[in-house]
N, C-alpha and C positions, 0 to 999 in steps of 0.2 A: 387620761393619764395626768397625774400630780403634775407639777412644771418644779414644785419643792419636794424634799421629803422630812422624816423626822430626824435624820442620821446629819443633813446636809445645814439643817436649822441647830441642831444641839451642837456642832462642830465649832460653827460660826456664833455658836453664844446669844444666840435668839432668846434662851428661856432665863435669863437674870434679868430680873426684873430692879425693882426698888428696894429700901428700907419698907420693914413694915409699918411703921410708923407715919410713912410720907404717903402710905396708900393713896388712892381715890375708889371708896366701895364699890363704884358702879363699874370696874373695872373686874369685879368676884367674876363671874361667869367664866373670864381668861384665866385666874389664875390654878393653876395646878395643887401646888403647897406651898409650905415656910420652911426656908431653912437656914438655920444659925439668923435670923432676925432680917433675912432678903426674902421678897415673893421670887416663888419660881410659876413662870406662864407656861401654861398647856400647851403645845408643841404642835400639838395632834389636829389643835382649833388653829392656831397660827397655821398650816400646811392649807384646813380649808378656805381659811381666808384670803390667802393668797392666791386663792384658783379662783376663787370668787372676783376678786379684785380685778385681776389678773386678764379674766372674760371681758368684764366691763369696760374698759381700758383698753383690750383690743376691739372691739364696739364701735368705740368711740372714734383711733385709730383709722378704721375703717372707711366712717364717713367723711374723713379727712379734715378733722377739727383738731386743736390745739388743747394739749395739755401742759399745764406752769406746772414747773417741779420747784418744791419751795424749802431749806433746809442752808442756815444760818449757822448751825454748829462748824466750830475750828475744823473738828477730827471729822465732820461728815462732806463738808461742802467739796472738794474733792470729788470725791464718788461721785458724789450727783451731779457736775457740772461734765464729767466724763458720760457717764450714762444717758444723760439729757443731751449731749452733744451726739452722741454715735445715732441717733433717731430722729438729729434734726427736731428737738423742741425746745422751746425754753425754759429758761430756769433762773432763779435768784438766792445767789450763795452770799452775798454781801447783806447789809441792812435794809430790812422790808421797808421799801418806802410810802409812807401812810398814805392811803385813798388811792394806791396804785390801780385797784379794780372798780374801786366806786369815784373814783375823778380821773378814770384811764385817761379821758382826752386832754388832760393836762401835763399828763404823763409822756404821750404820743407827741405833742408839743417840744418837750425838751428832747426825745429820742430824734426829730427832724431837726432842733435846734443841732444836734450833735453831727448830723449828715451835711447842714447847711454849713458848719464848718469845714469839716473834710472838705467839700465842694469850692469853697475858697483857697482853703492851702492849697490844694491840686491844680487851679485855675491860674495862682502867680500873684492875688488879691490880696495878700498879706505878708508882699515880697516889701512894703513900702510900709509897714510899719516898725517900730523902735524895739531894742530887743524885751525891754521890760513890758511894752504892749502885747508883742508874740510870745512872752513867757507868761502871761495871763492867760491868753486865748489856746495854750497850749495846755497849763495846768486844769483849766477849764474843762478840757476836750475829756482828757485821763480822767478826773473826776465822774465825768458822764458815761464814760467810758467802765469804768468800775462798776457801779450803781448799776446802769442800764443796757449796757451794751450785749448784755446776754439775753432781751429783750426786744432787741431792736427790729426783728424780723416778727413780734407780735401786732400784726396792725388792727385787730378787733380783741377783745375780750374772752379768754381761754376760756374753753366745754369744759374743764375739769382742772382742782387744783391736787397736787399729790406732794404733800407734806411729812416732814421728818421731825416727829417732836412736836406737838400739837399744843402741847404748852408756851412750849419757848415761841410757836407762831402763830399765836394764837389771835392778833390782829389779822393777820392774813386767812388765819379759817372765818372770822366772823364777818371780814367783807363778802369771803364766797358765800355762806349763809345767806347773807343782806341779798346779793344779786340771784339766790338760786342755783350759786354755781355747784355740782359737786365734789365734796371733798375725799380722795382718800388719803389716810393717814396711817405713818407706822403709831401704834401711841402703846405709852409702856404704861406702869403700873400704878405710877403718879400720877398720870393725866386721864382729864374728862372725856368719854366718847360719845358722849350725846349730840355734839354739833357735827360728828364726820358720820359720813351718809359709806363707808366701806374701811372697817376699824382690821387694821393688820396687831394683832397684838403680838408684840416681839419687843427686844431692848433697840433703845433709839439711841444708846451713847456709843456704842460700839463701832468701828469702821465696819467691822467684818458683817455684821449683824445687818448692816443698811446694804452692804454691799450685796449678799443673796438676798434680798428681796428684792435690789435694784432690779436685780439680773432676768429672774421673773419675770420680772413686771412690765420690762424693756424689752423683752424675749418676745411678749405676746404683745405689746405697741409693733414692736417691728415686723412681728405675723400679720399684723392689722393692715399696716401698710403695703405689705407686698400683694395681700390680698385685692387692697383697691387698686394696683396697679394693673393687675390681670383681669380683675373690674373691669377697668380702663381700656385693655389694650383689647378685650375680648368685645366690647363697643364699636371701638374702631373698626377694627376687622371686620365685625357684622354691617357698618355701616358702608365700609368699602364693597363689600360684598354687593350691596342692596344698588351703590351705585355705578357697579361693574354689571348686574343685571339688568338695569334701566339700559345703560348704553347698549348692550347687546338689541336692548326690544325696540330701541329708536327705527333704526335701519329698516327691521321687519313693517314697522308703521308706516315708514316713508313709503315704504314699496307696495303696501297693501292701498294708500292713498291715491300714489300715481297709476293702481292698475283699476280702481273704482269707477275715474273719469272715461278712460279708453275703454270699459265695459259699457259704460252709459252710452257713451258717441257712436256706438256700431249699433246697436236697437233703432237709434234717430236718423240711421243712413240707410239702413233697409227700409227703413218708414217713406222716406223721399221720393225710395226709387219706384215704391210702389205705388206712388200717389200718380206718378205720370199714367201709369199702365193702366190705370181705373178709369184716365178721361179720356 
């Protein structure tokens, strides 16, 4: 069963694409028609690639890896830091900051610089400094705080990056390329899809337009997840199980042990008594 439909995508304003003038060719396959001098994109193609998408991502999900959601526009950064919050992943709605995936450990540096704060104010360590000192190491915090703080719980390098506007982050796709990461991206009718490895063709300026695709795509993360928790819990239980039969079989050993010796020692006292009787 779809997770979209076509009624649900043409509502939400999925199929406005670009001027046609601003095209990118290799984008033809997506689009439908021209009208009044805007591309209109195939609807029908946006529904399968959403399911497609959509698979993969719960996949991934599954194995309990990390997904960056990545989406810098005014009108979208909203939506995506809501949707990337209710599943527990990260996400960066502020300014991509450069080498974030190809010099993450520099990055993870300043994310503990920002804890190693906290840890101080909390502790009383910066009870004895002047207020223009604590109004630096405070502006400081909020700065990191901005940037990074939706981040913070990233401690290795995201399975997958999932992009809004492939253009506009277009630094951010080409580090994941560099590392191998996969990308998927909404990308509209302007932008290149040759670098994303799972091309959602839909309007990317739209709120409404990012927001049913979010929905998707968060829908089936969040199946992924429940999935590995019953994974999970169906482990356990098998493994409780495995150690509730051992103890049951201990006892029977003990007793099968202590009754081996007392078999043996009755053979060796008939044996005694009959040795007298033969001299």
């Amino acid at each position: 069963m779809a997770r979209t439909n076509f009624d649900m995508l043409l509502q939400a304003g999925c199929h406005f694409g670009h001027l046609k003038r601003k095209w990118c060719p290799a984008m033809k396959p997506y689009i439908y028609t021209e009208r009044n001098g805007i591309h209109i994109i195939d609807l029908n193609k946006t529904v399968v690639k959403i399911d497609e998408a959509a698979e993969a991502l719960k996949n991934i999900a599954r194995q309990g890896k990390k997904i960056l959601f990545v989406g810098t526009k005014k009108q979208t950064k909203e939506v995506i830091a809501e949707k990337a919050t209710s599943i527990n992943m990260p996400y960066v709605i502020e300014r991509w900051p450069g080498g974030m995936l190809t010099n993450f450990p520099t990055i993870r540096k300043a994310v503990k610089k920002m804890a190693n704060i906290d840890k101080l104010m909390n502790d009383g360590t910066f009870g004895n400094l002047s207020k223009r000192e604590l109004l630096q190491v405070t502006r400081q915090r909020a700065k990191l705080e901005k940037n990074l703080g939706s981040i913070a719980d990233l401690t290795r390098l995201p399975s997958a990056l999932f992009v809004v506007d492939v253009m506009k982050e277009n630094i951010a796709v080409r580090e994941a390329n560099r590392l191998g990461i996969p990308v998927f991206g909404i990308v509209d009718t302007n932008s290149d899809p040759k670098n994303i490895d799972f091309v959602i063709p839909a309007n990317d300026d739209a709120k409404d337009s990012v927001e049913v695709i979010l929905n998707a795509c968060c829908a089936a993360i969040a199946e992924g997840l429940e999935e590995r928790k019953a994974e999970k819990a169906d482990e356990k239980a098998a493994e409780a199980q495995a150690e509730g039969e051992a103890e049951e079989k201990r006892p029977a050993r003990r007793a099968r042990k202590e009754e081996a010796p007392a078999e043996e020692a009755a053979p060796a006292a008939e044996a005694e008594e009959e040795a007298p009787a033969a001299e």
